[in-house]
VMD Tcl script that draws the C-alpha trace (Angstrom):
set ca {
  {84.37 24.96 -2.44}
  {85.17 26.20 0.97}
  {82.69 29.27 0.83}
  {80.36 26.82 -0.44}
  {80.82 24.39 2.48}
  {80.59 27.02 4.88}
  {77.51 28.29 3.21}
  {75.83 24.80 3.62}
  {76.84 24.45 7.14}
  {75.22 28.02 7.71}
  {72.09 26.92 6.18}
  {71.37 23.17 7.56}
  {71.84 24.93 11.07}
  {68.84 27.51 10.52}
  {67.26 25.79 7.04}
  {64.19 24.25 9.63}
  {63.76 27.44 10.44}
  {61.61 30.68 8.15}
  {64.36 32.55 6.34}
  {63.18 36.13 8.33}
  {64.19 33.90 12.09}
  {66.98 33.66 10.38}
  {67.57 37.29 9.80}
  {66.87 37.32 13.97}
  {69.92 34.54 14.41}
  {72.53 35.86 11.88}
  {71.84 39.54 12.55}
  {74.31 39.49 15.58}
  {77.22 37.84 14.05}
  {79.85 38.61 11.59}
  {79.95 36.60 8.19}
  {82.88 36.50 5.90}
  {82.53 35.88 2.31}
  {84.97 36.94 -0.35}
  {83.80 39.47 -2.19}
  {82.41 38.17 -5.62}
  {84.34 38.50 -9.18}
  {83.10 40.59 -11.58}
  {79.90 39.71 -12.88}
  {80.65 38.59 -17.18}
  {77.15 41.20 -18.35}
  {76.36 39.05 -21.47}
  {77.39 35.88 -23.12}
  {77.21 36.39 -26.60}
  {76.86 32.93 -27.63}
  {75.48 30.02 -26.09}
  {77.60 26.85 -26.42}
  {76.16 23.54 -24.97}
  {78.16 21.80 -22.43}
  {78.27 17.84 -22.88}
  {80.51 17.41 -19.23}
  {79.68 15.31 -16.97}
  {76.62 16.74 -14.30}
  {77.98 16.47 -10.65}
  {74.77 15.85 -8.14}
  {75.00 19.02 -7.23}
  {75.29 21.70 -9.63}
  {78.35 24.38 -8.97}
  {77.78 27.77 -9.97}
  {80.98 28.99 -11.98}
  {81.75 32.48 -12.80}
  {80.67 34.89 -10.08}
  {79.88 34.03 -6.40}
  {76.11 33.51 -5.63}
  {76.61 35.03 -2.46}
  {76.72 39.09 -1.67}
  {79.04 39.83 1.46}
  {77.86 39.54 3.79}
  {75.33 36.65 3.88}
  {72.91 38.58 6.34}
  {72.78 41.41 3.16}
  {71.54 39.21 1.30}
  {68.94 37.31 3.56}
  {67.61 40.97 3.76}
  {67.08 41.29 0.18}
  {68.75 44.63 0.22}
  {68.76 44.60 -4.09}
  {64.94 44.88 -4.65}
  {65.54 42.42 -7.79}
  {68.43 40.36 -6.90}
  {70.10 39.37 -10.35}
  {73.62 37.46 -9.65}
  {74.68 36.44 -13.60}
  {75.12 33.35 -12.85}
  {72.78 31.56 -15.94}
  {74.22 32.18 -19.30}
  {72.66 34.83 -21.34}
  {72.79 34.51 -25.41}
  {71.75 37.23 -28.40}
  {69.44 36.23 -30.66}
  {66.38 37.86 -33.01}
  {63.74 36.20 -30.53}
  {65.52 37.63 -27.39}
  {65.65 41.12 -28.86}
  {61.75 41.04 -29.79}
  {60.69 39.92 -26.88}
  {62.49 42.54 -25.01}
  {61.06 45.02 -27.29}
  {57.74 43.78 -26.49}
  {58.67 43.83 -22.38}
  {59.35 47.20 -22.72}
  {57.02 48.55 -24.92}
  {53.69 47.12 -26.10}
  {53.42 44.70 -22.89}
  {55.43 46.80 -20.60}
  {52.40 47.69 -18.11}
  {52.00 44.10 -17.41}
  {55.81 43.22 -17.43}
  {55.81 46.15 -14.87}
  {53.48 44.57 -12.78}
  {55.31 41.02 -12.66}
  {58.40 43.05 -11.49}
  {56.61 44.67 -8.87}
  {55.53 40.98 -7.43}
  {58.89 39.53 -8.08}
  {60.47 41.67 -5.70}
  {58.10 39.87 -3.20}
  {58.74 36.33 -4.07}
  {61.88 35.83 -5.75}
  {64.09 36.18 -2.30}
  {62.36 33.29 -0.94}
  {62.96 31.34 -4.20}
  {66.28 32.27 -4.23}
  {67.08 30.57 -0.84}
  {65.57 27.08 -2.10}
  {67.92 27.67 -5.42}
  {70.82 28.19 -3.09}
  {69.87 25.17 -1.40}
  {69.35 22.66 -4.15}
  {72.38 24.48 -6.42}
  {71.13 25.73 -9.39}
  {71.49 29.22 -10.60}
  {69.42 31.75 -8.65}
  {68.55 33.89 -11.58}
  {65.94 30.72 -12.60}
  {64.09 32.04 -9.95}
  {62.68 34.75 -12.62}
  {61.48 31.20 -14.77}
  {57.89 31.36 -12.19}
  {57.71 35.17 -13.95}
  {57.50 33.25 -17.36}
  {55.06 31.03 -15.46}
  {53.23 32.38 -13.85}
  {53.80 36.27 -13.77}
  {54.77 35.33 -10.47}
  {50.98 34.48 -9.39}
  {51.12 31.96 -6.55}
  {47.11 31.04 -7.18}
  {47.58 31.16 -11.24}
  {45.58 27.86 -12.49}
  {46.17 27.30 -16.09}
  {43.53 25.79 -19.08}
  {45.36 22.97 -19.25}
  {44.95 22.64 -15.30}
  {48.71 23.59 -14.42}
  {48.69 25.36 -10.79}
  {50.62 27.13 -8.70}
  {53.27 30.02 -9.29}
  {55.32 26.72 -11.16}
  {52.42 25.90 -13.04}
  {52.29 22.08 -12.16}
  {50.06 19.53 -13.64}
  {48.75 17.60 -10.77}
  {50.48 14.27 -11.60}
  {54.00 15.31 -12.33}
  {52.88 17.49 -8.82}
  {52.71 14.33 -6.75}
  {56.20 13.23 -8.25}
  {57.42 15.58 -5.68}
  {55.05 15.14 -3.30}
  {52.78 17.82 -3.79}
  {49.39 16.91 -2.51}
  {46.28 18.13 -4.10}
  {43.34 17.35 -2.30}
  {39.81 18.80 -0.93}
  {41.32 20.73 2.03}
  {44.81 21.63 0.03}
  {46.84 22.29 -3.09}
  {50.74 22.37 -2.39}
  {51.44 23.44 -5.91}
  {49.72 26.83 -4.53}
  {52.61 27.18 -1.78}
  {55.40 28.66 -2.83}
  {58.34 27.12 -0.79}
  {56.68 23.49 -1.50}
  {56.49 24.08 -5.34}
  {59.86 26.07 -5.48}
  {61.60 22.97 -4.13}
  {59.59 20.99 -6.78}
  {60.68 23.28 -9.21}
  {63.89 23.19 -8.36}
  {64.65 19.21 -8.16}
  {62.69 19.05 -11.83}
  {65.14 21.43 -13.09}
  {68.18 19.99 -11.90}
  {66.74 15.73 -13.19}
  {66.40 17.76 -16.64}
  {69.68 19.58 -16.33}
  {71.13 16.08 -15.57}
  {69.32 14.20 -18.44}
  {70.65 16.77 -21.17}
  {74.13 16.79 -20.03}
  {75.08 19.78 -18.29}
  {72.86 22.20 -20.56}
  {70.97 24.76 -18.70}
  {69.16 25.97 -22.29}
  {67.42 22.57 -23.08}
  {67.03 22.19 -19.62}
  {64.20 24.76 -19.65}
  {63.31 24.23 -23.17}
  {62.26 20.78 -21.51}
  {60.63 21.90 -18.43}
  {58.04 23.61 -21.12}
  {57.83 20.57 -23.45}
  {58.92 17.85 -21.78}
  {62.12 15.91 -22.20}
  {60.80 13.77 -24.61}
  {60.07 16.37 -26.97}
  {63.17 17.98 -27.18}
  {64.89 14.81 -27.18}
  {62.70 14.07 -30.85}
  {63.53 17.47 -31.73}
  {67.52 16.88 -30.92}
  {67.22 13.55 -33.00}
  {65.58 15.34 -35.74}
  {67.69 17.97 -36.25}
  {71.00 16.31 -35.38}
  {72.25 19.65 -33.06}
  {72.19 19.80 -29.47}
  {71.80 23.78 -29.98}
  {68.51 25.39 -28.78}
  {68.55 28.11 -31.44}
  {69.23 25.33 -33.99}
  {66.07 23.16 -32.42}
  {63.64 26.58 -33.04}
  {64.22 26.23 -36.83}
  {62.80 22.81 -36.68}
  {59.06 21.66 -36.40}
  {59.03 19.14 -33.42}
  {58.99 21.96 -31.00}
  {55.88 24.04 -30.83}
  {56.16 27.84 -31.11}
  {55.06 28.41 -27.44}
  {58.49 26.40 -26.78}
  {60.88 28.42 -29.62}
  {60.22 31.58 -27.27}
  {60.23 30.00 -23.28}
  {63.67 30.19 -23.35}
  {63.86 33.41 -25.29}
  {61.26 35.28 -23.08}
  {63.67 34.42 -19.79}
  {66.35 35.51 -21.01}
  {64.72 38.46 -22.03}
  {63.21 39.02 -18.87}
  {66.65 38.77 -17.24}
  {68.39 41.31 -19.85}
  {65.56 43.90 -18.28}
  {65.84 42.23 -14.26}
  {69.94 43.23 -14.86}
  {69.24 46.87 -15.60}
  {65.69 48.41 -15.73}
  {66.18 51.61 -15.48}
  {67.70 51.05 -19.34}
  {64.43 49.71 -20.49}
  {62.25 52.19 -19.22}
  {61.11 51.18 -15.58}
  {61.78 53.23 -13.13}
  {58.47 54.03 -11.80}
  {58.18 50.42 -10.28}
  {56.15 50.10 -7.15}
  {57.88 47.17 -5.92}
  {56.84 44.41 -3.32}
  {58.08 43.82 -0.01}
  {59.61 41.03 1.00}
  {57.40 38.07 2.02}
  {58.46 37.38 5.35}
  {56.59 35.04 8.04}
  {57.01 32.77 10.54}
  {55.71 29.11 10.98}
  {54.04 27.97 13.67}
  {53.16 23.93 14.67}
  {49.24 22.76 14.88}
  {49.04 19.76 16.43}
  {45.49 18.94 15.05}
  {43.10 20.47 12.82}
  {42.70 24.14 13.86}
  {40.26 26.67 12.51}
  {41.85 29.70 11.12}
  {39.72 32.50 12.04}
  {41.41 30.74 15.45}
  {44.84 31.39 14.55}
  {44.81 35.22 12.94}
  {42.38 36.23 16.23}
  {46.06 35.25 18.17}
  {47.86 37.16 15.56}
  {45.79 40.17 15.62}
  {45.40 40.06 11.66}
  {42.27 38.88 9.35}
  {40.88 35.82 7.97}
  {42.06 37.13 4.41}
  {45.09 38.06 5.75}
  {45.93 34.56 7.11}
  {45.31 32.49 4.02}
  {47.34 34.92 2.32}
  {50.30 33.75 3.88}
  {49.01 30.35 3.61}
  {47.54 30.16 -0.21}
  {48.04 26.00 -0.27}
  {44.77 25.82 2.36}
  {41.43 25.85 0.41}
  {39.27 25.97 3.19}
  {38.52 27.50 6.72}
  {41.26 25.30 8.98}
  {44.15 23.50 8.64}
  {43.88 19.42 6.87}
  {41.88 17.16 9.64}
  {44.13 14.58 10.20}
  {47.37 16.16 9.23}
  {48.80 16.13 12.61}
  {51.51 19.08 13.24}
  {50.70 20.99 10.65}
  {52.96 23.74 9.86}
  {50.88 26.98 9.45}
  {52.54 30.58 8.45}
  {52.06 33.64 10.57}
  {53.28 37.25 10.32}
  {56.66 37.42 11.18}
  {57.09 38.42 15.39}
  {53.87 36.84 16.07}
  {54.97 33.34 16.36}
  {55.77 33.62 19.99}
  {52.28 34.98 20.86}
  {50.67 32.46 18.65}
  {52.60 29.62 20.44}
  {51.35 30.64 23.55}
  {47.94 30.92 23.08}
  {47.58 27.78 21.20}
  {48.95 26.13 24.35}
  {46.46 27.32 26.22}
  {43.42 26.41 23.87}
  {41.83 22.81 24.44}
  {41.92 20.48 21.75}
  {38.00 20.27 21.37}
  {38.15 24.17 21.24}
  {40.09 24.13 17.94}
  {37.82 23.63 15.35}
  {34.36 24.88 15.23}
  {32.69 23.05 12.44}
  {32.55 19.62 10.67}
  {32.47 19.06 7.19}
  {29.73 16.65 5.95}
  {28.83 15.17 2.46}
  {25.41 13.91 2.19}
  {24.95 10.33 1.91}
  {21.29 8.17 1.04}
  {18.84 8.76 3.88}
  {20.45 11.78 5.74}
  {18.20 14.37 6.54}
  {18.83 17.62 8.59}
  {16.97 16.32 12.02}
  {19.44 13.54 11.81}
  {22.62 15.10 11.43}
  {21.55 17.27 14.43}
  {20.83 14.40 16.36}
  {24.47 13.02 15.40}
  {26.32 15.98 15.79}
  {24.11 18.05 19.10}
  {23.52 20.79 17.18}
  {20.48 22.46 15.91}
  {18.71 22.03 12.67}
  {17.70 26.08 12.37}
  {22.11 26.22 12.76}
  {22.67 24.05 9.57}
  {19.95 25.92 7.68}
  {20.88 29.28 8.42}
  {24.88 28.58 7.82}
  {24.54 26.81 4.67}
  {21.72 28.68 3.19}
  {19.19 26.20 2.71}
  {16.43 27.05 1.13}
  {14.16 24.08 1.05}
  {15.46 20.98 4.16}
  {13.74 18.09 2.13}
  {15.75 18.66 -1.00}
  {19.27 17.40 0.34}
  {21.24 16.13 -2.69}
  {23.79 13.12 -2.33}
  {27.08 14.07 -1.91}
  {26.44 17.85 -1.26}
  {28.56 19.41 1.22}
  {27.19 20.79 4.02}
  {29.08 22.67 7.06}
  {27.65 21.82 10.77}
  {28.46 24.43 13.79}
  {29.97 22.27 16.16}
  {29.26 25.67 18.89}
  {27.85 28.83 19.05}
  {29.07 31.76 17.38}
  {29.51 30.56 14.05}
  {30.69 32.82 10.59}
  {30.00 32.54 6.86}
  {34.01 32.37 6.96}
  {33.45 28.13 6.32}
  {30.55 28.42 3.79}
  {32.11 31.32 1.78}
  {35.58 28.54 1.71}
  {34.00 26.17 -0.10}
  {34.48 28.55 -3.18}
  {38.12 27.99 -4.58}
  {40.55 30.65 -5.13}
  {42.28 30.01 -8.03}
  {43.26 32.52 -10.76}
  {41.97 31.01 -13.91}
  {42.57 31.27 -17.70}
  {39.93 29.73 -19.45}
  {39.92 29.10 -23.21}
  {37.26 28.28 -25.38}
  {37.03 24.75 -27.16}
  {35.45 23.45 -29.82}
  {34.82 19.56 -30.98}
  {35.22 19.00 -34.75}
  {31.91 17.60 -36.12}
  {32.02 15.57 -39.87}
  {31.73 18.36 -42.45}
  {33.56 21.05 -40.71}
  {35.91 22.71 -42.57}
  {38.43 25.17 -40.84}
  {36.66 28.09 -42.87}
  {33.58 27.26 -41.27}
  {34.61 26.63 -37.69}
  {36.38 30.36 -37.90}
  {33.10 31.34 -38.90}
  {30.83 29.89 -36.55}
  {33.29 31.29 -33.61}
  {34.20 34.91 -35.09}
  {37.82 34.47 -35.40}
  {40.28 33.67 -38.31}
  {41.57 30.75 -39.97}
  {45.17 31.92 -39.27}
  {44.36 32.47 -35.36}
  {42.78 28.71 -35.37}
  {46.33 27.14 -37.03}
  {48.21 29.45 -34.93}
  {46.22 28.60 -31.32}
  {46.43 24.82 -32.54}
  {49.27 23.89 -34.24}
  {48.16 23.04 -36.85}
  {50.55 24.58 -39.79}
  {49.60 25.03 -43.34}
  {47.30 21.82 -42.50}
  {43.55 21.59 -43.38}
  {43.24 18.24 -42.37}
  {40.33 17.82 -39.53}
  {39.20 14.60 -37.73}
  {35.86 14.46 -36.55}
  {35.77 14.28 -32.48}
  {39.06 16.24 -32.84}
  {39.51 19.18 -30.11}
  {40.40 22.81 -31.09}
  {41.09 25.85 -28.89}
  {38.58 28.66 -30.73}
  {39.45 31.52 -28.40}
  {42.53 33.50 -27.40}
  {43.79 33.03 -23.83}
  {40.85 34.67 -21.46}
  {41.32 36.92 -19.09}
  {42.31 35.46 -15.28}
  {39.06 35.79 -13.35}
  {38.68 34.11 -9.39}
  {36.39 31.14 -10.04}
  {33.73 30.13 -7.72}
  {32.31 26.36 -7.60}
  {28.85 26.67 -7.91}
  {26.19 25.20 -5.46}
  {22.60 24.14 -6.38}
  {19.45 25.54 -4.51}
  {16.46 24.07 -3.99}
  {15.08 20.92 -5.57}
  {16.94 18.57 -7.23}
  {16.02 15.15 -9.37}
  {18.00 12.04 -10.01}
  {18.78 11.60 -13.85}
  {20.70 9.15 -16.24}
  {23.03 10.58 -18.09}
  {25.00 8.89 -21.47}
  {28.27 10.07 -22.27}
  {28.91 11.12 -26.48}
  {32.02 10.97 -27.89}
  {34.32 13.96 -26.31}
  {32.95 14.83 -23.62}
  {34.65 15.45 -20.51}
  {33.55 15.86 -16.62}
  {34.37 19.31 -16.79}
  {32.13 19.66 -20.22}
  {29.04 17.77 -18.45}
  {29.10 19.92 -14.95}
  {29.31 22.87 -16.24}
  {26.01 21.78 -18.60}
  {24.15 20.96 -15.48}
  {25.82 23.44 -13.11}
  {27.32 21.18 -10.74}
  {31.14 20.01 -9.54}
  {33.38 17.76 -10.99}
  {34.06 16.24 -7.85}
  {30.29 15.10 -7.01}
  {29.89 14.16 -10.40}
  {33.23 11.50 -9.60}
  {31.60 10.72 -5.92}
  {28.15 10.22 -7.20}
  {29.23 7.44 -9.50}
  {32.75 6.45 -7.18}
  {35.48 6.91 -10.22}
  {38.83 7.88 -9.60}
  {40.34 10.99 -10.54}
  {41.92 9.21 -13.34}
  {38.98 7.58 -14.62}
  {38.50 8.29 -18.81}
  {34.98 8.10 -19.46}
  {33.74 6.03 -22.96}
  {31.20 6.97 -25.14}
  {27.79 5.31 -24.33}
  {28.92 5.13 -20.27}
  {26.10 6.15 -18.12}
  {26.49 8.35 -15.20}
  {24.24 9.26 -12.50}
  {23.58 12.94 -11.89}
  {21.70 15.05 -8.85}
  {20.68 17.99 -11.75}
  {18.40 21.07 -10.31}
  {14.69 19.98 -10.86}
  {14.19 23.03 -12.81}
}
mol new
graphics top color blue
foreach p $ca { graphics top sphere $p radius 0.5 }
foreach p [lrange $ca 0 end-1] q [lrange $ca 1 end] { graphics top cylinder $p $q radius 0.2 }
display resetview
């Protein structure tokens, strides 16, 4: 308990500031920890623990600290592994580790190479909140450690968050950012949502993340069910979905090859340095093209360190923002900033066309020119302005495609095809109709030995798609005002992409909430291309 005091101490002293100042602080000074016990390599068996959960969780067995603390804020093991979350044998371990290492090991490879960037950083945030820092290889199951990875089922981030359990810890999704995209922000989310479900299955680590996959809910029906409290015991049971059975298995897997890969076959790996950075504070809404001129890196460069921010500046109206720069340039950045006047930080205005706006009045509002606002936003034809369209306005001279080219997101999406059962549709036929088999369509949906369909019912008729960068799509030329009435299961997301325009205008055009559920026979009002 003492190390662990003095560990604390150490890190609510420099915790405000990046862990690489840190490095600069610490470097200097002599740490003593005792040197850790022998690390146990595998724990044959898993045994839940019903004890009582502390609020802060204490890692038994080995320290979670190298000697000296500095060694390990340097990250001197390329994939830190510290046996300090039980490990278990079973048939779906050994599979999956067979798979790692042979069938899938190119792309296994390639998570390890980006771990060794990340999983530092997460490690510190572990430390922090006390929970085991080998969890920090759960985003790999996630996320293949992708901090822009956006999900079918909408989960972002490299913790794959839906956005409303997101906002439970105060990650904010809106037009100008995503925090589920940043990885300290979502690591600390991770982290507190690991250690409520730790708490709410007693002190067991294994249904912890069985339930960070399924939800606590589920496994508690499955637990009911099955009258065991053993994970391996819940996988021979039907309440947990197959995706489930193996979330567990594949990180523990994963951690088998993180303790020694040169056993499985890796030693070719190309790892990842370090992520390392400095933050610097923005007292108002700042363009970045701004901030990486100071640092003497790119645009791309910048909002690579900064992967939350969808667009060209920091949030207007978030006052003191805290942006990321390269590490050693946070002095220099400071300095300038001081030195740049408050109306010289941002360069252009974001505006969303409302009823009667036309281009000769926004330049009267905002002193700029109208051939400006044509020529940065690529219009093509001035008197076919749609509501709600975003346009960007210059506010001076000099202007980039940097803002324009923003208004495309970044995330790395997996779509999957659907498909909405119609009355008469057999499961032979819908297999048919999409070129896949029956046994793929039970397998992709759950659906068993079951033939039973329900018309309006929604099936998943494709295999998980490759990631590809989406881009939101913008409409040229004219456009025409139409009615539009919704049919049983459709969705926003089904009815833009039929008319090729965005969710969101779709939900300001007719003012519904993000949480609205749209009814059959609802009308909605649509700004469709006039061709």
């Amino acid at each position: 308990m003492k190390k662990w005091f003095a560990y604390l101490l150490l890190f609510f002293c420099f915790g405000c500031q990046p862990s690489t100042q840190m490095l600069g602080n610490l470097s200097n000074k002599q740490v003593t920890v005792e040197k850790p016990q022998e690390v146990v390599a595998v724990v044959p068996v898993h045994v839940p623990n019903p004890a009582p959960v502390s609020e802060k969780y204490e890692l038994s067995g080995p320290d979670f600290l190298p000697e000296p603390i500095t060694d390990y804020l340097q990250v001197n093991t390329p994939l830190p592994y510290f046996g300090d979350f039980p490990l278990a044998t079973h048939p779906r371990v050994d599979k999956l580790i067979q798979r790692y290492s042979g069938a899938n090991k190119r792309t296994f490879a390639h998570w390890l190479e980006r771990a060794s960037r990340y999983v530092p950083k997460i490690q510190l945030v572990f430390a922090d909140e006390g929970i085991p820092l080998d969890l920090a290889y759960l985003a790999m199951i996630e996320s293949g450690f992708n901090v822009r990875a956006y999900s079918w089922a909408h989960a972002a981030g490299p913790w794959q968050f839906i956005e409303s359990t997101g906002q439970l810890y105060g990650l904010q999704n809106d037009w100008w950012q995503d925090g589920r995209l940043d990885l300290e922000k979502s690591t600390r989310a991770a982290a507190k949502h690991l250690k409520y479900l730790y708490k709410r299955f007693d002190g067991d680590w294994f249904l912890a993340v069985a339930a960070y996959n399924a939800g606590g809910g589920k496994v508690r029906r499955s637990i009911k069910k099955s009258g065991s409290r053993d994970f391996w015991v819940l996988t021979e049971g039907a309440v947990l979905r197959e995706e489930t059975k193996n979330y567990l298995p594949k990180l523990l897997a994963a951690l088998y090859i993180v303790k020694d890969p040169y056993a499985y076959g890796f030693t070719d790996l190309k790892l990842s340095p370090p992520l390392e950075y400095e933050t610097v504070t923005l007292e108002t809404s700042t363009d970045l093209e701004i901030i990486a001129e100071f640092c003497g890196i790119t645009y791309a460069e910048l909002k690579e360190l900064n992967p939350e921010l969808k667009r060209w500046c920091t949030p207007p109206g978030v006052k003191n923002y805290q942006l990321r720069v390269p590490f050693g340039s946070a002095t220099q950045v400071r300095s300038a900033y001081a030195q740049l006047p408050e109306d010289q930080r941002a360069s252009y205005h974001r505006h969303q066309i409302k009823s009667g706006d036309t281009l000769q009045v926004l330049a009267r509002k905002y002193h700029i020119r109208v051939d400006d606002i044509i020529a940065l936003n690529n219009i093509s034809n001035p008197r076919a302005l749609q509501i709600g369209q975003n346009l960007i306005l210059p506010l001076k001279q000099g202007y980039t495609d940097l803002p324009k080219n923003s208004l495309q997101d970044s995330y790395v999406r997996s779509r999957r095809k659907i498909y909405k059962v119609r009355k008469g549709d057999s499961l032979w036929s819908i297999a048919q109709k999409n070129n896949v088999t029956q046994k793929e369509l039970r397998i992709w949906n759950k659906l068993g030995w079951s033939n039973l369909l329900r018309p309006g019912q929604i099936l998943v008729v494709s295999k998980s798609g490759a990631r590809t960068v989406a881009k939101t799509q913008t409409q040229q030329g004219p456009s025409r005002k139409m009615i539009y009435h919704v049919v049983p299961g459709d969705t926003l997301w089904d009815i833009g992409r039929q008319f090729n325009i965005a969710t969101e205008q779709i939900l300001r055009w007719n003012e519904l909430s993000q949480e609205h559920i749209l009814r059959p026979g609802q009308k909605l009002t649509l700004m469709v291309s006039a061709s």
